[in-house]
C-alpha positions as CSV (number, residue, x, y, z in Angstrom):
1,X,6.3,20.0,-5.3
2,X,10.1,18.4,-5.8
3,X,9.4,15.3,-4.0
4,X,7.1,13.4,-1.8
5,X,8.4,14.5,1.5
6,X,8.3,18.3,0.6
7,X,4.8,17.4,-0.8
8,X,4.4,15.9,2.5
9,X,5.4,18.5,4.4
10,X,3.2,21.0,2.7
11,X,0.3,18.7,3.1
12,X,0.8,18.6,6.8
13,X,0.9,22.1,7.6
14,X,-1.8,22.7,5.4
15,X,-4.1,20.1,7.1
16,X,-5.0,22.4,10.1
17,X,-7.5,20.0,11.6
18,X,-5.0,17.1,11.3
19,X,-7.9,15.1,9.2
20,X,-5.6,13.6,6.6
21,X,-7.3,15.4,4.2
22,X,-8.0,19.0,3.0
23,X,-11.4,20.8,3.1
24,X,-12.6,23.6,1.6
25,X,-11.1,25.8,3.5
26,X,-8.0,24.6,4.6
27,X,-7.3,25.1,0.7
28,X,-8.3,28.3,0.4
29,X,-6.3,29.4,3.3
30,X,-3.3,27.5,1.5
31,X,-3.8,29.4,-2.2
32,X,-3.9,32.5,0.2
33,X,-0.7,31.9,1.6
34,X,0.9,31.2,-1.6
35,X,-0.2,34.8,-2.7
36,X,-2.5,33.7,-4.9
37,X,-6.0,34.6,-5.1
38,X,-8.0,32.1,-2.8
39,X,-11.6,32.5,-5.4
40,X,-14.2,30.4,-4.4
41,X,-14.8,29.4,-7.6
42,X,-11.2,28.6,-8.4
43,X,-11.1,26.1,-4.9
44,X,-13.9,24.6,-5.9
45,X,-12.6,23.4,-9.1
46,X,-8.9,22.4,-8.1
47,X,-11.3,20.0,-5.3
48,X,-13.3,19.1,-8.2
49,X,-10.2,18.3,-10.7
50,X,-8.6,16.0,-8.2
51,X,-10.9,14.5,-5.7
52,X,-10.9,11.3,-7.4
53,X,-12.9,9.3,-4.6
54,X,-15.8,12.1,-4.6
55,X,-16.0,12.9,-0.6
56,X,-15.6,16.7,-1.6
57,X,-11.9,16.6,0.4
58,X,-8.4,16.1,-1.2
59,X,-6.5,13.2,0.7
60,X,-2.7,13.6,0.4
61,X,-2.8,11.4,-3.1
62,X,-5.4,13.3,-4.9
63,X,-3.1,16.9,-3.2
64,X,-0.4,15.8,-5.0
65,X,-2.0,16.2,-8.2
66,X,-3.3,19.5,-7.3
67,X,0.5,20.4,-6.0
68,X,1.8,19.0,-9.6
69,X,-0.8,20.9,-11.1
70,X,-0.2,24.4,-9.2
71,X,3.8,23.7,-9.9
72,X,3.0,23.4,-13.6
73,X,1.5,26.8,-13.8
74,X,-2.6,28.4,-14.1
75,X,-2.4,27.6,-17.9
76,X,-1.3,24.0,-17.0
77,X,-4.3,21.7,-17.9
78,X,-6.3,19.6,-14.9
79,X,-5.6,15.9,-15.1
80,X,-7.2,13.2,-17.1
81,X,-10.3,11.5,-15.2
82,X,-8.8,7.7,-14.0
C-alpha cells in the first residue's frame, strides 16, 4: 500500500461488516480478490504475524503491516514481535 489513505481505502472495503477490524473471513475473501490463493492455513498465519493485541482480528494498524507485508512480496519475511 503507497500511503495511508490507499491503505485506508482498502481497509474499508475490505471490512464488510463495518467492525473496524478484519476477521477471518473478510481476509480470505480479500486474498481472493487479489487473485491469490485464499488457504486457510496461509490466513491464519498473516492474522497470526500481525495481530499484535491477540483478539484473533486485524484492526487497521496491525492491516497495515499485513498490506506492507503482501506489497513486499510471499518471500518477504513477517515482522518482528514488538
Amino acid at each position: 500500500m503507497g500511503n495511508s489513505a490507499s491503505a485506508r481505502e482498502a481497509f474499508d472495503k475490505m471490512d464488510t461488516d463495518k467492525s473496524g477490524e478484519l476477521d477471518f473471513e473478510e481476509i480470505k475473501a480479500a486474498v481472493a480478490a487479489m487473485g491469490e490463493d485464499p488457504d486457510d492455513d496461509r490466513i491464519r498465519r498473516y492474522i497470526e504475524d500481525h495481530d499484535t493485541d491477540g483478539n484473533g482480528t486485524l484492526d487497521f494498524a496491525e492491516f497495515e503491516g499485513l498490506a506492507a507485508q503482501i506489497a513486499a512480496g510471499p518471500d518477504a519475511p513477517p515482522p518482528e514481535p514488538p
